[in-house]
DRENPA-3360 file (N, C-alpha, C; in nm, 2 decimals, always signed):
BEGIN
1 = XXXXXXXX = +0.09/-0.12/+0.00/+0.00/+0.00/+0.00/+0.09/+0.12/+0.00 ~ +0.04/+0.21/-0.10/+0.13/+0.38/-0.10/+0.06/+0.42/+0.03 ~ +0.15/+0.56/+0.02/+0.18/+0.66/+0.10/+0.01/+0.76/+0.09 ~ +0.01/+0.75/-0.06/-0.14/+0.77/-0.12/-0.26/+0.68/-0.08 ~ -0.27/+0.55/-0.10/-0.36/+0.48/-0.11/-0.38/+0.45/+0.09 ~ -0.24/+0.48/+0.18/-0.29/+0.52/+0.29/-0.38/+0.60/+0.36 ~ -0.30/+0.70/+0.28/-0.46/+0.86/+0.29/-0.58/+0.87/+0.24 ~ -0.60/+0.74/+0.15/-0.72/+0.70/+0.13/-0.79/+0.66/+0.19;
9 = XXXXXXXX = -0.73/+0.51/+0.23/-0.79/+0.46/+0.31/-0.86/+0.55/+0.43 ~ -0.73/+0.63/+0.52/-0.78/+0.71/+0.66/-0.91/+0.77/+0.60 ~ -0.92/+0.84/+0.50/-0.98/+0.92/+0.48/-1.13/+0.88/+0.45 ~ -1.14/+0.76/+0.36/-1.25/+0.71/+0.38/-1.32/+0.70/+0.52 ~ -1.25/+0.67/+0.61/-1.23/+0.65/+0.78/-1.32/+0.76/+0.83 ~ -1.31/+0.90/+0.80/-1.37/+0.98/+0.80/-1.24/+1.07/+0.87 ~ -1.08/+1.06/+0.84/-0.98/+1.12/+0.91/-0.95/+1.23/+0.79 ~ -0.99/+1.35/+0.87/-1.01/+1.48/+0.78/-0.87/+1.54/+0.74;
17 = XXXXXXXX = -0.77/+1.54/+0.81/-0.63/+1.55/+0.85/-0.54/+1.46/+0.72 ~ -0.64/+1.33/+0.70/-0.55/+1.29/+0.56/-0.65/+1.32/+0.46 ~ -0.71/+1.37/+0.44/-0.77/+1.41/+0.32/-0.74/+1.58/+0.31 ~ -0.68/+1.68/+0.39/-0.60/+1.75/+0.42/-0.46/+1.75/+0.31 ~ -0.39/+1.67/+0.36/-0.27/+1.63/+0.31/-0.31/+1.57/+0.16 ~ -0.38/+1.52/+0.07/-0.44/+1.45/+0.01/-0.47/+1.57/-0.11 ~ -0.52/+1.69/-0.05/-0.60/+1.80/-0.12/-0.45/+1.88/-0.11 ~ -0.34/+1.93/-0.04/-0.22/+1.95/-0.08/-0.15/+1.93/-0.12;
25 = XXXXXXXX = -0.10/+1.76/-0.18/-0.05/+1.72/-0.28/-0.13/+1.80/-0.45 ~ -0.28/+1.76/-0.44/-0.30/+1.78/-0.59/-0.37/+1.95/-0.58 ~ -0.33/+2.03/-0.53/-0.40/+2.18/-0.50/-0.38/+2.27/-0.59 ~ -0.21/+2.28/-0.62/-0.17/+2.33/-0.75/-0.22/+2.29/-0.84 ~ -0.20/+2.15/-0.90/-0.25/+2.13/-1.00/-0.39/+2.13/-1.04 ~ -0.47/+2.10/-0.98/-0.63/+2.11/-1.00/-0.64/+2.22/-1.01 ~ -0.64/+2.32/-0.94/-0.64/+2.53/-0.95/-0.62/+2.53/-1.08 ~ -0.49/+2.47/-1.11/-0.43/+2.51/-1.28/-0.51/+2.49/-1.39;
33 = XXXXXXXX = -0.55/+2.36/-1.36/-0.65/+2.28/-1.47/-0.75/+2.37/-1.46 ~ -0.84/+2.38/-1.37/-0.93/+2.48/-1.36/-0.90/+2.57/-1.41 ~ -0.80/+2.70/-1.35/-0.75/+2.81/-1.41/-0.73/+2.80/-1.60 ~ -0.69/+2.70/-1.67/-0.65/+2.75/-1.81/-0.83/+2.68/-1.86 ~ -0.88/+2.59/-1.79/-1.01/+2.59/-1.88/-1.12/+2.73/-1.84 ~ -1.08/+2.78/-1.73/-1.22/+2.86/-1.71/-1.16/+3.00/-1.73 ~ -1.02/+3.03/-1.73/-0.98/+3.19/-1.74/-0.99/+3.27/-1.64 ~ -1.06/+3.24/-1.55/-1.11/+3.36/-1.47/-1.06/+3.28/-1.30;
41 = XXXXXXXX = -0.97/+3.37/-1.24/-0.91/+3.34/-1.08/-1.01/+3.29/-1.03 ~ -1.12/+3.35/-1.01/-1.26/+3.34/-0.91/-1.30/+3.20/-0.93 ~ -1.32/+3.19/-1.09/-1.42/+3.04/-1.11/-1.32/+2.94/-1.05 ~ -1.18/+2.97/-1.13/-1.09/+2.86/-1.12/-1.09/+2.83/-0.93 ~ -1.09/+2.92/-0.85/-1.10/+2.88/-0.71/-1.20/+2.84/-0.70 ~ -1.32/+2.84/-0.70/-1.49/+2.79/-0.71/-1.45/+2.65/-0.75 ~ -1.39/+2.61/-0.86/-1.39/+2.52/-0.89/-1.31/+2.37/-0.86 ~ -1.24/+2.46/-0.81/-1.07/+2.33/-0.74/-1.15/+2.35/-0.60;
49 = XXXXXXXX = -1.20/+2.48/-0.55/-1.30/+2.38/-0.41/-1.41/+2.30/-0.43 ~ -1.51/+2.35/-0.53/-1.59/+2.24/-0.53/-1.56/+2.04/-0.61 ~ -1.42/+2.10/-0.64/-1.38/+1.93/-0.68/-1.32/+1.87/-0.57 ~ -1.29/+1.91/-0.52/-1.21/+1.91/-0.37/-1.31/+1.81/-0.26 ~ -1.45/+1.93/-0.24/-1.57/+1.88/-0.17/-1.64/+1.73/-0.25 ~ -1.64/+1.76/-0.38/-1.73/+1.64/-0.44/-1.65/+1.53/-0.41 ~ -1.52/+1.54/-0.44/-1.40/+1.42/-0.43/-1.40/+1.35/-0.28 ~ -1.41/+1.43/-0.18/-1.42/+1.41/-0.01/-1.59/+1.33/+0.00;
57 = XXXXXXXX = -1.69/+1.40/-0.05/-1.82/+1.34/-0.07/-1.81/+1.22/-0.11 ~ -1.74/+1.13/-0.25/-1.76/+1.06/-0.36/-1.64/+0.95/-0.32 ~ -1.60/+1.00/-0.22/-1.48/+0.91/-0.19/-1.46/+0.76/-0.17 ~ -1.59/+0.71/-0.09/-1.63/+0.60/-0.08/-1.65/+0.50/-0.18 ~ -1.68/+0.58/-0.28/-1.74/+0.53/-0.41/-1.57/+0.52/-0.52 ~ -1.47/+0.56/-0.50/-1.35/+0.56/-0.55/-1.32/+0.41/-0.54 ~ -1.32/+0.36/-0.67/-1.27/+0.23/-0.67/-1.10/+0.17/-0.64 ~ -1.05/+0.26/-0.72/-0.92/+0.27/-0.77/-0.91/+0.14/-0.88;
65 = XXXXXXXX = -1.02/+0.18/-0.97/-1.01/+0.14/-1.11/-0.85/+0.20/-1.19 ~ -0.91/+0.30/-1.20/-0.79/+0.44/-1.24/-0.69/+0.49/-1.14 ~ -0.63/+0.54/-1.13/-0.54/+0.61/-1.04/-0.64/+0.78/-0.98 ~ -0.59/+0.78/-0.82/-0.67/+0.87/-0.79/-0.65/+0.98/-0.83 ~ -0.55/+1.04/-0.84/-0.52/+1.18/-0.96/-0.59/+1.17/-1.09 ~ -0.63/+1.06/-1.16/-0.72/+1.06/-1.26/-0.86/+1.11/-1.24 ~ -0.88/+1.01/-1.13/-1.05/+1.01/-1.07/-1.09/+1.20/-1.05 ~ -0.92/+1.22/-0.97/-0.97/+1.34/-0.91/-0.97/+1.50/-0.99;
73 = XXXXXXXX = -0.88/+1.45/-1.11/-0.85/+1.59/-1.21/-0.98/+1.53/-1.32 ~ -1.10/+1.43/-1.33/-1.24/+1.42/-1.38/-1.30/+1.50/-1.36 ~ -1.28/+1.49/-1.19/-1.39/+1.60/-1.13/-1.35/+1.70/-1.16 ~ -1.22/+1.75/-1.13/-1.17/+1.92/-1.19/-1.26/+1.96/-1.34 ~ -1.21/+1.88/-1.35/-1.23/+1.90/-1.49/-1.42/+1.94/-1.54 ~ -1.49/+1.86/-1.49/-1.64/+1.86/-1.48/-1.66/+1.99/-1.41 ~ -1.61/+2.05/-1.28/-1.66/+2.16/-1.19/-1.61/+2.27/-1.26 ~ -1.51/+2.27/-1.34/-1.42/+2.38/-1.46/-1.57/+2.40/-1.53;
81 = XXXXXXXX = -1.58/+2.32/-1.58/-1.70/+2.29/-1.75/-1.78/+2.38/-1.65 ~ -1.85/+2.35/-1.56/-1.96/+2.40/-1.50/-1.93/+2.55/-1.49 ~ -1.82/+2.57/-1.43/-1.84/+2.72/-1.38/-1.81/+2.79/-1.50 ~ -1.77/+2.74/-1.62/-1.76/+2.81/-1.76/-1.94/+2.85/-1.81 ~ -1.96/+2.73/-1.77/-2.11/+2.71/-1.86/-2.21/+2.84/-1.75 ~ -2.17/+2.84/-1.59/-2.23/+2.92/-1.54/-2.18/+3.07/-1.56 ~ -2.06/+3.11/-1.57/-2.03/+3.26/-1.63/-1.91/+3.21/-1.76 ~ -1.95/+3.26/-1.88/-1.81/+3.23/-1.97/-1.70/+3.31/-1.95;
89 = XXXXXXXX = -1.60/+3.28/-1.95/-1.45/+3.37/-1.96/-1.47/+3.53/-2.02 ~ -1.44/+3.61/-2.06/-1.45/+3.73/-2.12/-1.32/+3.81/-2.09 ~ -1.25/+3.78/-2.19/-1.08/+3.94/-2.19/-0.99/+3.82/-2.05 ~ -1.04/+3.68/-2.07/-0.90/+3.61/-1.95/-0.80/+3.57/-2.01 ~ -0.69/+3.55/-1.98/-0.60/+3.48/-2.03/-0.54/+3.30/-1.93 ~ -0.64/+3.23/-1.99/-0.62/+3.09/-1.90/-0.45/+3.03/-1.96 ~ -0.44/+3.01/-1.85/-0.29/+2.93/-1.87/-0.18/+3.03/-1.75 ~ -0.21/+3.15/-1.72/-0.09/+3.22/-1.68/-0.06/+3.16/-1.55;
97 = XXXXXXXX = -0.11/+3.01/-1.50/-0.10/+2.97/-1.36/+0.04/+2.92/-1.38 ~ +0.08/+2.81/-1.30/+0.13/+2.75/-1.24/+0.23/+2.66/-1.37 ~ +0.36/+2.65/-1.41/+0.36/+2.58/-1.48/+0.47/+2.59/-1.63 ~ +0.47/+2.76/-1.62/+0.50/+2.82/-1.75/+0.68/+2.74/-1.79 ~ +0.71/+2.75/-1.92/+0.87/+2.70/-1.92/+0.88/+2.81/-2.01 ~ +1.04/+2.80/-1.99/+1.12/+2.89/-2.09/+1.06/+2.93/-2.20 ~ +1.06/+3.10/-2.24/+0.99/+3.10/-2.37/+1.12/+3.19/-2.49 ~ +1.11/+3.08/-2.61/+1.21/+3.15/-2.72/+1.24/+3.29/-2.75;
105 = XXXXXXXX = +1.10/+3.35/-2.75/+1.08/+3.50/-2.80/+1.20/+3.57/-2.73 ~ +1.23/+3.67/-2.80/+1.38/+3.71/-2.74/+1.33/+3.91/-2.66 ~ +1.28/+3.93/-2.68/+1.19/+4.07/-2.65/+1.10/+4.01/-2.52 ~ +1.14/+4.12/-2.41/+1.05/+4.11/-2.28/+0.92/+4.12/-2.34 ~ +0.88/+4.26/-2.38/+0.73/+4.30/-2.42/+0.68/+4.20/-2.53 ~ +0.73/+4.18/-2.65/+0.70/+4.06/-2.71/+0.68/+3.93/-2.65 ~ +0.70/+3.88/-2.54/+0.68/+3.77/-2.50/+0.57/+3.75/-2.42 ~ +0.52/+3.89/-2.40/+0.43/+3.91/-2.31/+0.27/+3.93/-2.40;
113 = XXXXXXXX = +0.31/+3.98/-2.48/+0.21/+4.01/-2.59/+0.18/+3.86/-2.62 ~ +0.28/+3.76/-2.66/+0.26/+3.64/-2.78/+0.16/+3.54/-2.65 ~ +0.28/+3.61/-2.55/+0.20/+3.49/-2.41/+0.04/+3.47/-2.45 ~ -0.01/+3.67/-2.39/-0.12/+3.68/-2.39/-0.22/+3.64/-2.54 ~ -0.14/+3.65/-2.65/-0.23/+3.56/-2.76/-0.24/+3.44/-2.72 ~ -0.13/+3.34/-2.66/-0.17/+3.21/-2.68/-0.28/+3.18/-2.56 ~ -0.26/+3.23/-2.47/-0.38/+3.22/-2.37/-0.52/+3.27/-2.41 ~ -0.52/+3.38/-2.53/-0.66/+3.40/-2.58/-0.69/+3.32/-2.71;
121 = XXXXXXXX = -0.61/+3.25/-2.76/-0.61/+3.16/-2.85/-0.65/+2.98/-2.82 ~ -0.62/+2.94/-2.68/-0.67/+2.87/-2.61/-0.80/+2.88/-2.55 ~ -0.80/+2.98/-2.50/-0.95/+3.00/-2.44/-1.02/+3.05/-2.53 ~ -1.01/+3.06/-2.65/-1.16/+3.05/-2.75/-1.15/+2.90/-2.78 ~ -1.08/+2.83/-2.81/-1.14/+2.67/-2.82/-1.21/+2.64/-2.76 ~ -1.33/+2.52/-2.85/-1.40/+2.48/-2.72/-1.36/+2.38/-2.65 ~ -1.46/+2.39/-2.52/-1.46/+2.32/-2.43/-1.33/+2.22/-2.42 ~ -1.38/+2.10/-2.52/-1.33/+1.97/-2.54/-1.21/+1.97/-2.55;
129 = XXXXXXXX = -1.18/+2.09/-2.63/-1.05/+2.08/-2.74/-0.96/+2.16/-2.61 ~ -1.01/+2.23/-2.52/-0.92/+2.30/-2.48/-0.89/+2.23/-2.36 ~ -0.96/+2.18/-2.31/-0.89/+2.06/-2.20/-0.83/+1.96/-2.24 ~ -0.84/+1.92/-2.37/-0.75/+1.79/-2.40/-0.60/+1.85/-2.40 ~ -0.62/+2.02/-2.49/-0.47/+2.05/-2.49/-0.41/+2.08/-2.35 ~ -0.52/+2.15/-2.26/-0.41/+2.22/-2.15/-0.38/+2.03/-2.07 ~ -0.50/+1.94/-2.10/-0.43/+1.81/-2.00/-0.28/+1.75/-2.06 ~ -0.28/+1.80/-2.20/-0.17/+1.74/-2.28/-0.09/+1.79/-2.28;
137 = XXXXXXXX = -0.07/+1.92/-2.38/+0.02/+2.02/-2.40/+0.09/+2.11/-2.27 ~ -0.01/+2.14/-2.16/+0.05/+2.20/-2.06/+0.09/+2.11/-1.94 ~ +0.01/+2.01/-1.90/+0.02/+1.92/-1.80/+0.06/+1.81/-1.80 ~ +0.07/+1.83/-1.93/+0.14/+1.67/-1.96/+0.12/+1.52/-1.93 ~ -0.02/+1.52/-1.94/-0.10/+1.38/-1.95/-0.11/+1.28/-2.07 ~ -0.08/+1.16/-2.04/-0.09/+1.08/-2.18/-0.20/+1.09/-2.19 ~ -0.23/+1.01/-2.33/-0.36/+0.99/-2.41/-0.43/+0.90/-2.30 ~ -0.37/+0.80/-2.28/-0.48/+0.68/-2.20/-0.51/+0.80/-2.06;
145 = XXXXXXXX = -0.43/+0.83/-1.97/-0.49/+0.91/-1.88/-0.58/+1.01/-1.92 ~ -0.58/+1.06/-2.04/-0.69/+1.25/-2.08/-0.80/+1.15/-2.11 ~ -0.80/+1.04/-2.19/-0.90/+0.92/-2.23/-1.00/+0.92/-2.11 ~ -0.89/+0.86/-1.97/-0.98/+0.81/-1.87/-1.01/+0.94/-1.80 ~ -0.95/+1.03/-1.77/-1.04/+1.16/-1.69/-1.16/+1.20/-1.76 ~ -1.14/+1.19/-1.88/-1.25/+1.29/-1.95/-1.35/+1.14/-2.02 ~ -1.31/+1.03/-2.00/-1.40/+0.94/-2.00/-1.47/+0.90/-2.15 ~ -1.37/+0.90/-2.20/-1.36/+0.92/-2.37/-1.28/+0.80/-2.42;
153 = XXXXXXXX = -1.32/+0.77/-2.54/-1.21/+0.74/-2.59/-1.06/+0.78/-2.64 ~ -0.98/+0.67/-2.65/-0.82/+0.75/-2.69/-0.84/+0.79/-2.83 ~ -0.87/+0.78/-2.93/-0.93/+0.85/-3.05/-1.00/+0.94/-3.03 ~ -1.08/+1.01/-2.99/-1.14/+1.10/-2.94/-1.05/+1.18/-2.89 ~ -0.97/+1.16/-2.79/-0.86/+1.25/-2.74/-0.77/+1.26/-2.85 ~ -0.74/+1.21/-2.93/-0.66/+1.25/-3.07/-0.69/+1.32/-3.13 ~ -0.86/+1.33/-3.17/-0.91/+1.38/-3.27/-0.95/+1.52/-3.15 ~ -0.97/+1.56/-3.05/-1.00/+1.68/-3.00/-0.84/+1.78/-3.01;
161 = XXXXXXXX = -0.71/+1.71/-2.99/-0.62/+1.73/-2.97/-0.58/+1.78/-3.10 ~ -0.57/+1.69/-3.18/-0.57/+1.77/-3.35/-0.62/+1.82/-3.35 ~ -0.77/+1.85/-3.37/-0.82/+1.96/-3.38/-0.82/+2.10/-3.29 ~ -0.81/+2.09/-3.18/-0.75/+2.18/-3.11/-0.60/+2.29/-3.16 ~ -0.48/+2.20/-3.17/-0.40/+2.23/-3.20/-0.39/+2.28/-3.34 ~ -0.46/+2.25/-3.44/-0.49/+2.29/-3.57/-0.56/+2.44/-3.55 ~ -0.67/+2.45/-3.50/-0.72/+2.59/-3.47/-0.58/+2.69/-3.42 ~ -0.51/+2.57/-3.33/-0.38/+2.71/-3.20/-0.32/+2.76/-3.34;
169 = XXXXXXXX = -0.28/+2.65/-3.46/-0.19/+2.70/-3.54/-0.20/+2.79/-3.62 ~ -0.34/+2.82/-3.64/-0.41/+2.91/-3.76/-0.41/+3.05/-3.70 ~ -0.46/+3.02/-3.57/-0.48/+3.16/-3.48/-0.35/+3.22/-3.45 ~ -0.26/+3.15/-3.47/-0.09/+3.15/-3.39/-0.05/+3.16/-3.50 ~ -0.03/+3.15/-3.63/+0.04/+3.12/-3.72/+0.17/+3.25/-3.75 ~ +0.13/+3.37/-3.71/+0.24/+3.49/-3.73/+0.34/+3.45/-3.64 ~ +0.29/+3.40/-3.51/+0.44/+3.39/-3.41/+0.52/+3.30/-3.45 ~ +0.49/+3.18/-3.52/+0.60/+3.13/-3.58/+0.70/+3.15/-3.66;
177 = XXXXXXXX = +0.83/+3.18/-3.62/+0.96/+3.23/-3.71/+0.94/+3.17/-3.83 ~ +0.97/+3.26/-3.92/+0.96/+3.25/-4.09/+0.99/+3.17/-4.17 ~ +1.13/+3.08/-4.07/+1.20/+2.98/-4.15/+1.07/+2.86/-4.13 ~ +1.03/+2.84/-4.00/+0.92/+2.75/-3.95/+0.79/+2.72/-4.04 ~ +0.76/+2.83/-4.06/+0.64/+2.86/-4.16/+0.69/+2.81/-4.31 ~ +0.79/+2.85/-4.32/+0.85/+2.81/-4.48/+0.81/+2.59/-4.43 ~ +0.92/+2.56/-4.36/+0.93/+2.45/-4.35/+0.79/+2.39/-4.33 ~ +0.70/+2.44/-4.26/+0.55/+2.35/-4.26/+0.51/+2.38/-4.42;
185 = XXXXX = +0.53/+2.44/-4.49/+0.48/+2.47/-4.62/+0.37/+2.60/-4.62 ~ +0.40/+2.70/-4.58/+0.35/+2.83/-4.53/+0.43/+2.92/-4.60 ~ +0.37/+3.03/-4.65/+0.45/+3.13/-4.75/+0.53/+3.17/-4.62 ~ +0.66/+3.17/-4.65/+0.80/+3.28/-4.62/+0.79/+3.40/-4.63 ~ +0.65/+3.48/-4.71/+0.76/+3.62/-4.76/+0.70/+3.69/-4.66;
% end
């Protein structure tokens, strides 16, 4: 038995103290997930608490079919959708949480500009497409894991993920250096 599947256990137990510890380990990351699907601080905290609460509720019922970070970034991911569907994003930039890596652009203010496109280029995808990329692209979830959170098939997560990233490219297509554009077969001049 993990170190995990012990704080499960307690917790099922009704030991609040490891489900505590439990919601510390995954806190960052759920906020995040929430934060790049919903754009807005407010929802994204609405939302990593009410996955948090449902997860502590639902716990009993946690099989450990899946791994519990799976089970429990489902629910993120469901209480994100919701709090989108209940106010939509407007002028957010999802993504600026937790997470960012080195970026090529060589200009402070240009980096900041391109940032802010790719985060408003992100959050116009829908729904589907944008959580497959931020579970993918930013969080770095395989296919079988975005499959089993989002409770899809692995085709499905291919085909949201292509299409997703096909939209980033078209919407993005100027920030890519010239030579890049030549090489995908995109005019140079």
């Amino acid at each position: 038995m993990t170190g995990e599947d012990l704080l499960i256990a307690r917790s099922r137990g009704g030991d609040t103290r490891a489900f505590d510890l439990l919601v510390e380990k995954y806190q960052d990351r759920v906020y995040d997930l929430a934060y790049r699907i919903t754009g807005h601080h407010d929802d994204a905290q609405d939302a990593a608490q009410e996955a948090f609460i449902k997860a502590y509720r639902a716990l009993r019922t946690f099989r450990g079919a899946a791994a519990f970070s799976t089970w429990l970034h489902r629910i993120a991911v469901n209480a994100a959708y919701d709090a989108v569907r209940r106010r939509p994003p407007a002028g957010s930039h999802p993504g600026e949480g937790t997470g960012a890596s080195a970026d090529p652009l060589g200009d402070r203010a240009e980096r900041v500009e391109a940032r802010a496109r790719i985060f408003c280029a992100i959050a116009a995808l829908p729904l589907e497409q944008r959580a497959a990329v931020i579970l993918r692209d930013i969080q770095g979830w395989s296919y079988e894991e975005i499959a089993a959170i989002a409770e899809i098939p692995v085709g499905t997560v291919r085909s949201r993920l292509a299409r997703g990233r096909e939209a980033l490219k078209v919407a993005l297509a100027d920030l890519a250096p010239v030579d890049a554009r030549a090489y995908a077969g995109g005019n140079a001049s």
